[in-house]
C-alpha positions as CSV (number, residue, x, y, z in Angstrom):
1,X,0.0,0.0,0.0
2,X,1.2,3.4,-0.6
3,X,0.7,7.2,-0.4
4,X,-3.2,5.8,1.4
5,X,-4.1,7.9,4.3
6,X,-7.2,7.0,6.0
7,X,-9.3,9.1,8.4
8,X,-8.9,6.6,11.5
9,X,-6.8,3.3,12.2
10,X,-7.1,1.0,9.9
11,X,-6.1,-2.6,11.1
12,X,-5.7,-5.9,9.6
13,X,-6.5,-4.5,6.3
14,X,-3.6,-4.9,4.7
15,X,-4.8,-7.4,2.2
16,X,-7.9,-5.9,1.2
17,X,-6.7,-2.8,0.4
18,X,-4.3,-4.6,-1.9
19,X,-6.8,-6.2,-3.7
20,X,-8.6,-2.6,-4.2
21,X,-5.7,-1.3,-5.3
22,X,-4.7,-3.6,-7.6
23,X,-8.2,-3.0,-9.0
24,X,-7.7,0.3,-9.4
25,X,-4.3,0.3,-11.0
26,X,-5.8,-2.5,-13.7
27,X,-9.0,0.1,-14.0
28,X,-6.1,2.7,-15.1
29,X,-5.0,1.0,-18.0
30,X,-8.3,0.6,-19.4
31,X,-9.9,-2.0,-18.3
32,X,-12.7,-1.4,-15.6
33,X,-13.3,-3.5,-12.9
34,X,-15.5,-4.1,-9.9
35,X,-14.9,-4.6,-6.2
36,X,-17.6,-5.5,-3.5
37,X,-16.7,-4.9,0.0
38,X,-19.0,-7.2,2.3
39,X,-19.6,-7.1,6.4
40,X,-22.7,-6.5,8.7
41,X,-22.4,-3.3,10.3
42,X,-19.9,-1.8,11.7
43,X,-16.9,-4.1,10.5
44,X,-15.2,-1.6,8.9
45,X,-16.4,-1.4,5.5
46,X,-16.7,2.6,5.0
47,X,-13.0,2.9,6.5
48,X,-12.3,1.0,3.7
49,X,-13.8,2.7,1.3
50,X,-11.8,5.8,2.2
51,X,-8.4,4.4,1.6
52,X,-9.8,3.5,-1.5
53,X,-11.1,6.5,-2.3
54,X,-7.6,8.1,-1.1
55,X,-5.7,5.4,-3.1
56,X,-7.6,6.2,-6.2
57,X,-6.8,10.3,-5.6
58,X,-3.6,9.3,-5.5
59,X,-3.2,6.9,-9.0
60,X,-4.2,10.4,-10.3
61,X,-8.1,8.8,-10.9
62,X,-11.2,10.9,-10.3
63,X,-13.6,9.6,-7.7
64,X,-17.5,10.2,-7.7
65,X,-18.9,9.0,-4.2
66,X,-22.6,8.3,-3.4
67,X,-24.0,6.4,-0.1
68,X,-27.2,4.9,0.1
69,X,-29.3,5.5,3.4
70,X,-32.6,4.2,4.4
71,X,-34.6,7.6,4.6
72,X,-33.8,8.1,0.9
73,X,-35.1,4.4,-0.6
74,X,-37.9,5.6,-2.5
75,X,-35.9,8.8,-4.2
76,X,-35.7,7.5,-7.7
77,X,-32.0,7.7,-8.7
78,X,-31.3,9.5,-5.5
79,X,-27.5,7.2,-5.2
80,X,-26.8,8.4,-9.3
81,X,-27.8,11.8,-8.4
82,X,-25.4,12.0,-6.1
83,X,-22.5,10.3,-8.3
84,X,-23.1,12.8,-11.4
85,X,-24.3,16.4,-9.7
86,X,-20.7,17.2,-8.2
87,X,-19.0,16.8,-11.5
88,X,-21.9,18.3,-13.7
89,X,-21.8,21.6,-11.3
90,X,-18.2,21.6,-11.2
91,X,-17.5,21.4,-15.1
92,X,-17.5,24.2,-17.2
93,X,-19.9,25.4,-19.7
94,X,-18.1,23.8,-22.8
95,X,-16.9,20.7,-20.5
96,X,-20.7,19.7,-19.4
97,X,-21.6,19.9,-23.5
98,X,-18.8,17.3,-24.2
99,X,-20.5,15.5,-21.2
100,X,-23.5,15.6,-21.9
101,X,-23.7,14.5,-25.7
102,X,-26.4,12.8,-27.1
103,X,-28.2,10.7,-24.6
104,X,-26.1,11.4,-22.0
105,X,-28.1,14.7,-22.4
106,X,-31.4,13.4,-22.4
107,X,-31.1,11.1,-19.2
108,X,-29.4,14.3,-17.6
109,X,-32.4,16.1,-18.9
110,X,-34.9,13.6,-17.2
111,X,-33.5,13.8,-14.1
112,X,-32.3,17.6,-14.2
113,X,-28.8,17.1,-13.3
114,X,-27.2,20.3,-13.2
115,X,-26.4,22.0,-16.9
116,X,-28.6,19.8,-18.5
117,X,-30.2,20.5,-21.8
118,X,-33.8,21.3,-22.0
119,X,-36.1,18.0,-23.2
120,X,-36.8,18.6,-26.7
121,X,-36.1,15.4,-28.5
122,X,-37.5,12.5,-26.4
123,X,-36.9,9.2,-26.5
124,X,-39.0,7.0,-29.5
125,X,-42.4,5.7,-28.4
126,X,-40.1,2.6,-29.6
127,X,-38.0,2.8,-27.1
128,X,-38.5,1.8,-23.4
129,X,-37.8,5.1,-21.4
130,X,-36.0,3.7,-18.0
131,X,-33.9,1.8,-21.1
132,X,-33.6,5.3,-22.8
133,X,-32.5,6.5,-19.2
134,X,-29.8,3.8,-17.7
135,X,-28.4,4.2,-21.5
136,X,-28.2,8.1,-21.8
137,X,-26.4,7.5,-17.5
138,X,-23.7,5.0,-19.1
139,X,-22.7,7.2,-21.5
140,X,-22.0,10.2,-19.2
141,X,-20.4,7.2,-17.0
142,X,-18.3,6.8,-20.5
143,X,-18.0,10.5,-20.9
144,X,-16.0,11.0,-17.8
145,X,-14.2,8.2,-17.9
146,X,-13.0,8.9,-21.3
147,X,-11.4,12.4,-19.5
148,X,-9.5,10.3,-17.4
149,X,-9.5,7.4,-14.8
150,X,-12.9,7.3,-12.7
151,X,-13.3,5.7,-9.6
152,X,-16.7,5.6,-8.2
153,X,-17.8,4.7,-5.2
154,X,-20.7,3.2,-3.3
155,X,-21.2,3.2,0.3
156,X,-24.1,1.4,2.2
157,X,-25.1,0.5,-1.1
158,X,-27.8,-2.3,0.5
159,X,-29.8,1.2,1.4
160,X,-29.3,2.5,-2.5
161,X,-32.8,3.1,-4.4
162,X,-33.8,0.5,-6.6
163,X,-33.3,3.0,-9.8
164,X,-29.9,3.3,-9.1
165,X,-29.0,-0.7,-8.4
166,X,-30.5,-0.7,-11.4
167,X,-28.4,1.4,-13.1
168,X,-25.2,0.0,-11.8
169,X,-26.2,-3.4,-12.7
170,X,-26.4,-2.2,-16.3
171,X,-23.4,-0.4,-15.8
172,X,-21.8,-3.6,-15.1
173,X,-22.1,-5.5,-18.3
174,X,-20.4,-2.6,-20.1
175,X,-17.7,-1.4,-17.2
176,X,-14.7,-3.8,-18.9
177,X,-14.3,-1.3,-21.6
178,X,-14.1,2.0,-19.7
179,X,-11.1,3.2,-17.7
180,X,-13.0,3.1,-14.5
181,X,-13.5,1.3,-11.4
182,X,-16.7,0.8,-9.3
183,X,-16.1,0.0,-5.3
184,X,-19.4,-0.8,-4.0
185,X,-20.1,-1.9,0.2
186,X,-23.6,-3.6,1.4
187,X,-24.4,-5.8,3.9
188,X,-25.1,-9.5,3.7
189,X,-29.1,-9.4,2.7
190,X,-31.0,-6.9,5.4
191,X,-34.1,-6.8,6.1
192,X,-36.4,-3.9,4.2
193,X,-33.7,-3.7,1.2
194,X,-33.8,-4.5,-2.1
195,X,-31.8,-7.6,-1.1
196,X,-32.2,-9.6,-5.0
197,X,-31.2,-6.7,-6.6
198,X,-28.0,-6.1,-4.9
199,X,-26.9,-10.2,-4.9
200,X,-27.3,-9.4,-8.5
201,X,-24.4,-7.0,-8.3
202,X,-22.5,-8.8,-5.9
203,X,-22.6,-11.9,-8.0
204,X,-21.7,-10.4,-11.2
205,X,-19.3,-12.7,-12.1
206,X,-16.7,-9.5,-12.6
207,X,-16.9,-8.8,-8.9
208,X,-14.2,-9.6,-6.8
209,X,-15.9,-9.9,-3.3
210,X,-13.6,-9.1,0.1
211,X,-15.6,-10.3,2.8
212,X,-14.6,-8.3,6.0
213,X,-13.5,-11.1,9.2
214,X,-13.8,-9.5,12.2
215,X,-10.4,-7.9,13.6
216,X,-8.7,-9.8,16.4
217,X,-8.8,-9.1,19.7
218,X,-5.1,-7.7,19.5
219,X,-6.6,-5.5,17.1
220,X,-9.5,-4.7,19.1
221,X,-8.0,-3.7,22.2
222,X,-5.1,-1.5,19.9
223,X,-8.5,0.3,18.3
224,X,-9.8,1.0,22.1
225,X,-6.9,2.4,22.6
């Protein structure tokens, strides 16, 4: 591990992060990947997520972070929202019309993320509008990537809005050929969550799953410390 600074200790992580990392640096060279971090509460799987979102800051790779939570479930696309606004609003005027060509426009549109276009072409009677939607979101997902490494990252994603598991799960099928990684943590199936959804993602066969043991007492009493 190196140049990964964490917010709080950090034990008996040492192989985890490596795996992460590795991800990352193989989501550099263009070839996305797809890491699931696993644990009931409170193991530790959000301290990981920052020294992987520090890790990817450091390979130079841009990171869009989002985090599911229980009050927000029914907020259509409320996890995406939060992936996409903070780069939309940040970009310049002629950086968001690069973003937002074609149907990344028009699913920005729908969802009035910030700069988007007005709706004046939309989608074909043809053409099944959540489809229209999760396709118009991969290609901003594209666009991004395509101005340098992206890592994005999902925390409590077992609390995530069905729209957005949705739209990660078709994400997933196309990640390989962008230059971007997607680090996702849930829980083992909760109670009140959209529990088939997520196994879907965590059984992509892309993921690579790190499930959390619990730190040893050593570590434990060096944490209380």
């Amino acid at each position: 591990m190196t140049g990964t600074a964490v917010t709080g200790p950090l034990l008996e992580r040492s192989d985890e992060l490596a795996r992460i990392e590795s991800a990352l640096a193989e989501a550099r060279t263009g070839r996305g990947t797809f890491v699931v971090i696993e644990g009931p509460a409170g193991i530790g799987k959000t301290a990981l997520l920052a020294a992987a979102r520090s890790a990817a800051a450091d390979g130079g790779m841009r990171v869009l972070r989002s985090r599911g939570t229980e009050l927000e479930r029914d907020f259509a696309f409320g996890v995406v929202r939060q992936l996409f606004e903070p780069p939309l609003a940040a970009a310049s005027a002629s950086e968001r019309a690069d973003l937002l060509q074609a149907t990344a426009g028009l699913a920005a549109s729908v969802l009035e993320l910030p700069g988007a276009p007005p709706t004046t072409h939309p989608p074909s009677s043809s053409v099944d509008p959540s489809f229209a939607i999760l396709h118009g979101l991969y290609w901003l997902c594209g666009n991004l990537a395509a101005a340098g490494p992206l890592c994005l990252v999902v925390d409590d994603a077992h609390w995530a809005d069905a729209p957005s598991l949705r739209y990660l799960a078709f994400l997933l099928t196309r990640l390989e050929e962008l230059d971007a990684a997607l680090v996702l943590a849930t829980r083992p199936r909760e109670a009140g969550t959209d529990a088939e959804l997520v196994a879907t993602l965590s059984t992509d066969p892309s993921a690579d799953v790190i499930r959390l043991p619990p730190l040893t007492s050593a570590a434990v009493a060096q944490l209380v410390e």
